[in-house]
C-alpha positions in Angstrom: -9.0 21.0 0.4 -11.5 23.8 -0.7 -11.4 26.8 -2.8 -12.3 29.1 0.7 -8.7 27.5 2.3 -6.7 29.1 -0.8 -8.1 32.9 -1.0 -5.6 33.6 -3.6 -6.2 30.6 -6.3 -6.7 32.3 -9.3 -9.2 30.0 -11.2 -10.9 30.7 -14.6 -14.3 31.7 -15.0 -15.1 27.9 -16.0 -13.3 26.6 -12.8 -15.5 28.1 -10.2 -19.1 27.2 -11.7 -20.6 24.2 -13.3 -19.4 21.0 -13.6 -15.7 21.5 -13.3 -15.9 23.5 -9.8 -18.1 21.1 -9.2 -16.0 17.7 -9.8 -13.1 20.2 -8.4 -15.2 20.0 -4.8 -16.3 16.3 -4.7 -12.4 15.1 -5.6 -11.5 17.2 -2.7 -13.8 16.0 -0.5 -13.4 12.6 -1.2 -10.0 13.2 -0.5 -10.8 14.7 3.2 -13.0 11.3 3.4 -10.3 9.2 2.2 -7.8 11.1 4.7 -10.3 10.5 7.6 -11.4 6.9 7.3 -7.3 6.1 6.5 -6.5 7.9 9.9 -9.3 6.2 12.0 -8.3 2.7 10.6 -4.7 3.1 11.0 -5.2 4.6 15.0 -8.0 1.2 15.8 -6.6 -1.6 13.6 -3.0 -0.9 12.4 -1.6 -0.2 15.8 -2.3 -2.7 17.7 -0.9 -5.3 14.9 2.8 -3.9 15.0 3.7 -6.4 12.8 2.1 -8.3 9.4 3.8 -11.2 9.7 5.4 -13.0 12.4 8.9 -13.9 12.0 12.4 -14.1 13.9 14.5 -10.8 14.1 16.8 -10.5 11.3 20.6 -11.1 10.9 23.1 -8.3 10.2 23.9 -10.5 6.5 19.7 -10.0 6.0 19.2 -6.8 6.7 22.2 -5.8 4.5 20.7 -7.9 1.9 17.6 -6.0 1.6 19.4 -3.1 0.5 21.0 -4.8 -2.8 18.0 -6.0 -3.9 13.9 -5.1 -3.4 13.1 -8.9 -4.1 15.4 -10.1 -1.3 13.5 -7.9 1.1 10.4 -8.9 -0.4 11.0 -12.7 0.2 11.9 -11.9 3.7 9.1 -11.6 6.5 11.4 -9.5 8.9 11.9 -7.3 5.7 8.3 -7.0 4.7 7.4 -5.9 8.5 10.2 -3.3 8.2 9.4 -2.0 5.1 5.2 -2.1 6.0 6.5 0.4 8.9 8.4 2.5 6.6 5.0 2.6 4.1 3.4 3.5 6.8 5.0 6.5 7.4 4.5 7.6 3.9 1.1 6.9 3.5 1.3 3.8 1.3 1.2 1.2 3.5 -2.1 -0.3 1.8 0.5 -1.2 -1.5 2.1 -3.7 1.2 -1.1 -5.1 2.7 -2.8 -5.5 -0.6 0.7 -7.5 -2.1 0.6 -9.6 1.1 -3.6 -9.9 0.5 -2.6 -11.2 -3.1 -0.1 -13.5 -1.8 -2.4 -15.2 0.0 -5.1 -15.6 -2.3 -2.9 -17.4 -4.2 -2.2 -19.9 -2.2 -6.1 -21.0 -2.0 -7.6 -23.8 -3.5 -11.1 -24.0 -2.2 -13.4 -21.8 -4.5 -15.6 -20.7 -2.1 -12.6 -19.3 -0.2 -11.3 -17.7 -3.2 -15.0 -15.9 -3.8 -14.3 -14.5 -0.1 -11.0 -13.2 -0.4 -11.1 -12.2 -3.7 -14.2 -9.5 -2.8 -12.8 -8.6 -0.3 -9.6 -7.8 -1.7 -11.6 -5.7 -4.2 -13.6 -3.9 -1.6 -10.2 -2.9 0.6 -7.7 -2.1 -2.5 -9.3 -2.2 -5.6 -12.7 -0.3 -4.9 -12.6 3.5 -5.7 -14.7 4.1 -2.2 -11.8 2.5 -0.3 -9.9 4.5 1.7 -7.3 2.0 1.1 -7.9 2.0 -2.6 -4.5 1.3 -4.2 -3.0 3.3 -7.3 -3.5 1.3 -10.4 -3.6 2.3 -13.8 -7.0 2.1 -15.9 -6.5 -1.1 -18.5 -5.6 -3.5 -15.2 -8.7 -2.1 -13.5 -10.7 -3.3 -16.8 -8.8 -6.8 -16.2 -10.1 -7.0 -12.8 -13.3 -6.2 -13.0 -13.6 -8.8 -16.0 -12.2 -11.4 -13.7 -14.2 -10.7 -10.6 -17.0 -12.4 -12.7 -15.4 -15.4 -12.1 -12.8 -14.9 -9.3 -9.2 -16.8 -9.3 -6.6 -16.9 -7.3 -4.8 -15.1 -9.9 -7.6 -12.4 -10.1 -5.1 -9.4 -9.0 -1.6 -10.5 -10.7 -1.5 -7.7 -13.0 -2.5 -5.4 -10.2 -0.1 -7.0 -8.1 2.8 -6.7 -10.8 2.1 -3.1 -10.7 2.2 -2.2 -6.7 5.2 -4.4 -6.6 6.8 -2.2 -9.7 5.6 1.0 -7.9 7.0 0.3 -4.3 10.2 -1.0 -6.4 10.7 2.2 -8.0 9.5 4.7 -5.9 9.1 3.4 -2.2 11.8 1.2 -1.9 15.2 4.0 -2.6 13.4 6.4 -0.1 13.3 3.2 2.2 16.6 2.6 2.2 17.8 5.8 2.9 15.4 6.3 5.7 16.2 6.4 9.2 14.2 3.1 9.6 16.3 1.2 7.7 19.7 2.9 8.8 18.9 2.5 12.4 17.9 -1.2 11.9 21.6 -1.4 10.4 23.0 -0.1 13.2 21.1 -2.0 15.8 22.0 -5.5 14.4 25.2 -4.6 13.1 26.1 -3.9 16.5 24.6 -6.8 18.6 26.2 -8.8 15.7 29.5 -7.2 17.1 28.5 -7.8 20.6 28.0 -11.4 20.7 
């Protein structure tokens, strides 16, 4: 976005010089970079892993599951790779990678592999020059960055509480009204029916 691509923003005197215009154009192009890199990664990498996590297809009882609660598709792989595809279409599927990256983290007990993962979960989610950087507020960004002095494998649980919280509460009721998740219903409801 740029101020010549809306000819009829009105924008006081202050907004088009000096450091607010300025700060104005390098949020927006950041943006455009953000936008860019997100697109090229998700055309090389993303597609040609369909799925996160290898599991078997999912029973008509599971998939209705998911939709009484978000922790009962979050403990189940079919449902994660379901829900990553819906993400994906909104643009947020980096809250589901960087849970996933978290989760595994966690289950590392060799310190030099912890080191490893941890930067590197910093560098894909946490890092403001990502273009996966995921949303998180400013104290938990403080914790981080404390902890990355010393990295655990429970460096990112706050950050972790709070993506899960967000794709609770704002992903996860546009998920299950989507026509991902109704088609899915259909499909195993009826091979359930078939069989």
């Amino acid at each position: 976005m740029s101020l010549e691509e809306y000819p009829n923003l009105e924008l006081s005197p202050l907004q088009t010089h000096g450091p607010t215009a300025a700060l104005m154009h390098h949020r927006c192009a950041r943006n455009e970079d953000r936008e860019r890199a997100w697109r090229a990664s998700r055309e090389t990498k993303l597609e040609t892993i369909p799925n996160c996590e290898a599991c078997s297809k999912p029973t008509t009882e599971e998939v209705r599951g998911w939709a009484q609660s978000f922790d009962k598709l979050m403990k189940s792989p079919a449902g994660r790779n379901v829900f990553r595809e819906f993400l994906r279409t909104e643009y947020s599927e980096e809250n589901m990678l960087f849970w996933l990256a978290c989760e595994e983290l966690k289950t590392e007990c060799n310190k030099h592999t912890i080191d490893e993962k941890a930067r590197t979960i910093y560098e894909d989610y946490i890092s403001i020059l990502s273009p996966k950087e995921v949303s998180l507020d400013s104290r938990v960004r403080e914790v981080i960055n404390r902890k990355m002095q010393e990295p655990s494998s429970h460096t990112f649980d706050d950050a972790q509480l709070q993506i899960y919280t967000l794709m609770h509460r704002d992903s996860y009721p546009r998920f299950l009204n989507s026509a991902i998740y109704k088609s899915l219903l259909q499909n195993v409801s009826r091979s359930s029916s078939e069989s």
